[in-house]
C-alpha positions in Angstrom: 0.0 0.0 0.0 1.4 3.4 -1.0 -0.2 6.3 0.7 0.6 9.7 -0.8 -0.6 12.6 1.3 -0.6 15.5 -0.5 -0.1 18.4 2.2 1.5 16.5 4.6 4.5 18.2 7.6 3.3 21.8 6.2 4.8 24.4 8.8 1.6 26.2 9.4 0.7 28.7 11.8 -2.3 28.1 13.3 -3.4 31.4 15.2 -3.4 30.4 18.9 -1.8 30.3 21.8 0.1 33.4 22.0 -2.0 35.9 20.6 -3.4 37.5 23.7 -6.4 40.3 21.9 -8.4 37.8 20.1 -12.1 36.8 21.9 -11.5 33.3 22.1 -8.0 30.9 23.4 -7.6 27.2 23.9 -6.6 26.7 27.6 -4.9 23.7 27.6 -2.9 24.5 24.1 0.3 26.0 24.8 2.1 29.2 23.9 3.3 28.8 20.5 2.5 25.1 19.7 1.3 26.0 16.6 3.5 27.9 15.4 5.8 24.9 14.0 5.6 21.3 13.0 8.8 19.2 13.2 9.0 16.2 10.6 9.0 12.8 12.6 13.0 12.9 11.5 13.5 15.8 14.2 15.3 18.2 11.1 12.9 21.4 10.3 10.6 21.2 7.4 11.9 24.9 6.4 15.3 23.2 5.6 16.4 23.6 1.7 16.0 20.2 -0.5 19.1 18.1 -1.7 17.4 17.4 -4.7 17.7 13.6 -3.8 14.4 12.3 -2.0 16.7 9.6 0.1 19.3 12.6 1.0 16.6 14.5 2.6 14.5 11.5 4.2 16.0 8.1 4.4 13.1 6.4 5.4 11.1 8.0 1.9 13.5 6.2 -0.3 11.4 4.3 -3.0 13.8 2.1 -3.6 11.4 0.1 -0.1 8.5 -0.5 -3.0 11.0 -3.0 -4.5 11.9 -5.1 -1.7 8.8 -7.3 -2.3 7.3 -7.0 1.5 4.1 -6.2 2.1 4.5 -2.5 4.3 2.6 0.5 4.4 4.7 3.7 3.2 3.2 7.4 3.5 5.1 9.9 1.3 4.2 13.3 1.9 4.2 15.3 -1.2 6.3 18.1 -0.5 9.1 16.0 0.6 8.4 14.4 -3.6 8.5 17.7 -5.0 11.5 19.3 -2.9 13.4 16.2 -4.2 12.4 16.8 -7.9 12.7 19.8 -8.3 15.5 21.2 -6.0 13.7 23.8 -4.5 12.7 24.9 -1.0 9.0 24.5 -1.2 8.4 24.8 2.9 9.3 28.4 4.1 6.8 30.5 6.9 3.7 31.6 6.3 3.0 29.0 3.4 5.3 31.4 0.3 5.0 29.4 -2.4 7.6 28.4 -5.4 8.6 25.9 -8.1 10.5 25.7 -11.0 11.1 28.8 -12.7 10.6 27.6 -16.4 7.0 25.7 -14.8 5.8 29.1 -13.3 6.5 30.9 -16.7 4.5 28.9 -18.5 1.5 28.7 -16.4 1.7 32.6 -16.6 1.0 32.4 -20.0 -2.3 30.7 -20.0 -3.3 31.3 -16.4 -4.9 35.0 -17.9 -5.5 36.2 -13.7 -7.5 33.3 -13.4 -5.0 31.1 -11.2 -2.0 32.0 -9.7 0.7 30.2 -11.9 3.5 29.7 -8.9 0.4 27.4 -7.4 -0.5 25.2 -10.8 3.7 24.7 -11.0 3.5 23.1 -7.9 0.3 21.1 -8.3 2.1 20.0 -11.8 5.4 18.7 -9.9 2.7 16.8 -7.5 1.2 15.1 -10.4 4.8 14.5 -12.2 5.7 12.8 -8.7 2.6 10.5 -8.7 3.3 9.7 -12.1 7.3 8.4 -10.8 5.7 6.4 -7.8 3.3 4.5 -10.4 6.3 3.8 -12.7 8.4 2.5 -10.1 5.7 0.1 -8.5 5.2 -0.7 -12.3 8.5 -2.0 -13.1 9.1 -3.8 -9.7 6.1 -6.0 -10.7 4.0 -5.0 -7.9 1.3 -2.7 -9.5 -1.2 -5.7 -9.3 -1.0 -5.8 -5.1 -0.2 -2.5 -4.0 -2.9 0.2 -3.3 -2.0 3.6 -4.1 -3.7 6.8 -2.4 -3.4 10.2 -3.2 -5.3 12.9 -1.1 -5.0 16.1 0.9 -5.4 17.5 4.8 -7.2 20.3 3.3 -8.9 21.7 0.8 -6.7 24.1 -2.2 -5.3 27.5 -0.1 -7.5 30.6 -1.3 -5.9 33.4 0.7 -2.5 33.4 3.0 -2.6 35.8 5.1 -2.9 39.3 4.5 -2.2 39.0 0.7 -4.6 39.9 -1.4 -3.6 38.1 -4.0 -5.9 34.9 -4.4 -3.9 31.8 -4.9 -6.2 29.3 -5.8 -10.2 29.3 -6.7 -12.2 25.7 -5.8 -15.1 27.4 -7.0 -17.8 25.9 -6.7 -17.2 25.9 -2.9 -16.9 28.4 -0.6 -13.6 29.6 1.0 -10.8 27.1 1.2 -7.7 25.8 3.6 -8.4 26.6 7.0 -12.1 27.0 6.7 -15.0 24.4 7.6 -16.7 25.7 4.2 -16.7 23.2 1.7 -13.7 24.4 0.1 -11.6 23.8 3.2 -12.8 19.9 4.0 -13.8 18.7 0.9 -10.6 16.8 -0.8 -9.4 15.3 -4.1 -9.3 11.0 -3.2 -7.5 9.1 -6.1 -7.2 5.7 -5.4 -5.3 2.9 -7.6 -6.4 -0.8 -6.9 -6.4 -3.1 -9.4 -8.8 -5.8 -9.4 -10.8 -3.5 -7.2 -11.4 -0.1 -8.4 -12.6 -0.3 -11.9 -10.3 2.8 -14.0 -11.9 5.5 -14.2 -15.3 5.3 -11.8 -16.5 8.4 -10.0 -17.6 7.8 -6.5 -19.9 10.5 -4.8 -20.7 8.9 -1.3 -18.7 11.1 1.1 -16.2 9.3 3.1 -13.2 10.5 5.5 -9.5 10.5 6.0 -10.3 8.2 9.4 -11.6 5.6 6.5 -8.1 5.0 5.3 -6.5 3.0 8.4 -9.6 0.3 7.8 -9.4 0.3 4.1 -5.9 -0.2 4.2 -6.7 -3.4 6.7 -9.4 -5.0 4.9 -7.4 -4.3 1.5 -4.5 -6.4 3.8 -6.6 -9.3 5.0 -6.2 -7.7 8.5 -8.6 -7.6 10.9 -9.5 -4.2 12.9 -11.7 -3.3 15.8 -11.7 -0.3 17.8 -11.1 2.5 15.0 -13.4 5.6 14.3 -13.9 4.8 10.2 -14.8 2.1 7.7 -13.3 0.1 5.1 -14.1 1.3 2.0 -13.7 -1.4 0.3 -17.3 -2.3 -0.1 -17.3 1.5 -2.0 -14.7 0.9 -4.9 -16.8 -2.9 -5.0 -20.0 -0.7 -6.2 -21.9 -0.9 -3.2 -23.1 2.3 -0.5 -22.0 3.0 3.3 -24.9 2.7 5.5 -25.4 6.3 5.9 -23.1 7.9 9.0 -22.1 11.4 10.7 -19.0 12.7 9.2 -17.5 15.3 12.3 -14.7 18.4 12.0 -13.5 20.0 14.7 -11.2 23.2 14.4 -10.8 24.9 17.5 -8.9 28.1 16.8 -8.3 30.5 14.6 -6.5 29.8 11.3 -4.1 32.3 9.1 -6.5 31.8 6.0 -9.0 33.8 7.9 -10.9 30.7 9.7 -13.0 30.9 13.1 -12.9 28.2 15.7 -15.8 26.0 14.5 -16.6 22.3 14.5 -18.8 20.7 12.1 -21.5 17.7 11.2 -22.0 16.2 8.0 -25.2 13.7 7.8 -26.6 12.7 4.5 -27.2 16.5 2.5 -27.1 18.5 5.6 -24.5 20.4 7.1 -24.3 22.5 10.1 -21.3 24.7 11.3 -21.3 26.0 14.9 -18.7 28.7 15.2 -17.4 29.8 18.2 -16.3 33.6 17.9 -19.5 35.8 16.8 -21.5 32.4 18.5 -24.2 31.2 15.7 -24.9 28.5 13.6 -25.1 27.7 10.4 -27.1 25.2 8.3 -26.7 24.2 4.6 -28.3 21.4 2.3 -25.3 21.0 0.4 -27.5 18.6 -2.0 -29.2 22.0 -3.3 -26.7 24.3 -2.1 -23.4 23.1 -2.5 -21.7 26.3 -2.4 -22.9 27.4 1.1 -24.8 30.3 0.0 -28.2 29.7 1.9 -28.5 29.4 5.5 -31.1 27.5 6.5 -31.0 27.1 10.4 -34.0 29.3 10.7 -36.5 27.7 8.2 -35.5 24.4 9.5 -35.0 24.7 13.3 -35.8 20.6 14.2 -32.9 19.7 11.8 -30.5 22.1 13.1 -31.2 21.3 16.8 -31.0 17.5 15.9 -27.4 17.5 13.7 -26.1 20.2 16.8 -27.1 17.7 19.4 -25.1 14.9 18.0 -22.6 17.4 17.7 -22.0 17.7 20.9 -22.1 14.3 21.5 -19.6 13.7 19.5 -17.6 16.4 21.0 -17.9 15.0 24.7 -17.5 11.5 23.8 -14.3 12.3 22.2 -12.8 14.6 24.8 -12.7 17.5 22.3 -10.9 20.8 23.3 -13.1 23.9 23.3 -12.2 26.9 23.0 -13.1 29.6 25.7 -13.7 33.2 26.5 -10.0 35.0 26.3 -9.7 37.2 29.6 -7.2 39.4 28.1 -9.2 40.1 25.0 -9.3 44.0 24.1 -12.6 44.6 22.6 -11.4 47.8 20.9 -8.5 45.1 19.2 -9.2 45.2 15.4 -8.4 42.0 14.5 -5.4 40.2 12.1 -7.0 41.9 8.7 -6.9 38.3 7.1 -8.3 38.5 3.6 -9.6 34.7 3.7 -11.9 35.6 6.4 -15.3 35.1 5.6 -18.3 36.9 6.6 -21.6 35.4 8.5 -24.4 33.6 6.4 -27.3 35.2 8.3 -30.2 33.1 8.0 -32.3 32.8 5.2 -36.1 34.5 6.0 
């Protein structure tokens, strides 16, 4: 099984901790944890590429597909494309960059409509997919090994303060860092042959957690005890039996996000934000891009997708955020251009 996660040991900053004027902190989060991610080999994700995927991470060398043992391998994608291309992809506050030559031509077509920088990268993902497939090819082992490729979050709109849009996922709303459809809802290739038929379209939703269980099943392993499903049964042609899908995002995000969680059952969708306290209820069936909030002309499903909600939440232990003692309310906020305004409710 090859699992290629496609935004994998980004340094983010995740607004929390240390910033003392916003309305709501996470008590038991502490100062700065956020602010950077270390790879599981201890060396900083900020660090420039070798160009040699092995030089940077040993333990990424593909040269492990070829052995013939059945293992699991996750490859995160930027560690791929730092190798190919010889460029430091990782630097603070998400700056993008890629091969020169790449960016220019994207310029060309991209017309305003894209930033080109972001389609470079994207294209160096795709080239890197293409290497992994070859390699399992030619060892033999395309027949038995399941390959995955999908992302943490959904394509980055805004960074920051820049106004300069980086990506669209038009038709949903907002993007990275955001429980809006354009923040959750992920691209999920999967390879299996003699399982998934080239080519089919599958539009039952289904969850990162899904992937552990899969992975079993696809292995002839039994597992008890996990939060998703094998989805096996899915690339067979059959349906889930229909289940709450759950987010939980308890601070604020530099893309302009709120601390929110989230339920997803069958159409509906609710969002309970934290900051500026309301709700927020969508049929995503009808309304897929989030336009049309419907919590007040349906009231009994609101109240029943927020009560599981919090079920959820408790059984799980979740972290909440809370009032912030030290907020200033004359404190004008970070100015992020990804922040979205309230959907008030439809009348």
């Amino acid at each position: 099984m090859f699992w290629y996660d496609a935004a994998a040991h980004d340094p983010e900053l995740h607004l929390a901790g240390r910033l003392v004027h916003a309305p709501l902190t996470l008590r038991d989060v502490l100062p700065g944890a956020f602010i950077e991610r270390r790879c599981a080999c201890g060396r900083s994700d900020r660090r420039s590429a070798s160009g040699r995927l092995e030089d940077r991470h040993p333990q990424w060398n593909l040269s492990l597909v070829v052995e013939g043992k059945p293992r699991l391998i996750r490859l995160p994608a930027a560690l791929a494309e730092q190798a190919r291309r010889g460029v430091q992809l990782h630097r603070r506050f998400q700056e993008l960059a890629a091969r020169q030559a790449d960016i220019e031509r994207h310029r060309a077509k991209a017309a305003g409509r894209y930033n080109p920088v972001y389609a470079a990268m994207v294209e160096s993902l795709d080239e890197s997919v293409g290497e992994i497939l070859r390699t399992i090819e030619e060892a033999g082992l395309a027949d038995r090994t399941m390959v995955v490729v999908t992302s943490d979050n959904g394509g980055l709109h805004y960074e920051g303060t820049s106004k300069e849009q980086v990506t669209d996922n038009s038709p949903w709303r907002a993007g990275k860092g955001h429980l809006y459809e354009g923040g959750i809802r992920v691209a999920l290739l999967v390879r299996a042959p003699g399982v998934v038929k080239p080519g089919t379209v599958i539009s039952i939703p289904v969850s990162s957690i899904d992937l552990l269980p899969t992975f079993c099943d696809w292995a002839g392993i039994p597992v008890q005890g996990v939060d998703g499903v094998s989805l096996m049964p899915v690339f067979r042609g059959r349906r889930l039996p229909e289940r709450a899908l759950f987010w939980h995002y308890p601070h604020y995000s530099n893309q302009g996000g709120e601390p929110a969680s989230a339920i997803r059952l069958g159409p509906w969708k609710l969002i309970e934000f934290y900051d500026r306290p309301r709700r927020e209820l969508y049929h995503l069936g009808k309304d897929p891009a989030e336009q049309v909030n419907l919590v007040e002309r349906e009231p009994a499903v609101a109240r029943r997708l927020a009560a599981r909600l919090h079920r959820w939440l408790k059984s799980t232990g979740a972290v909440l955020p809370e009032r912030n003692p030290a907020h200033d309310p004359s404190w004008p906020g970070w100015g992020l251009t990804g922040a979205e305004k309230p959907t008030p409710p439809a009348r």
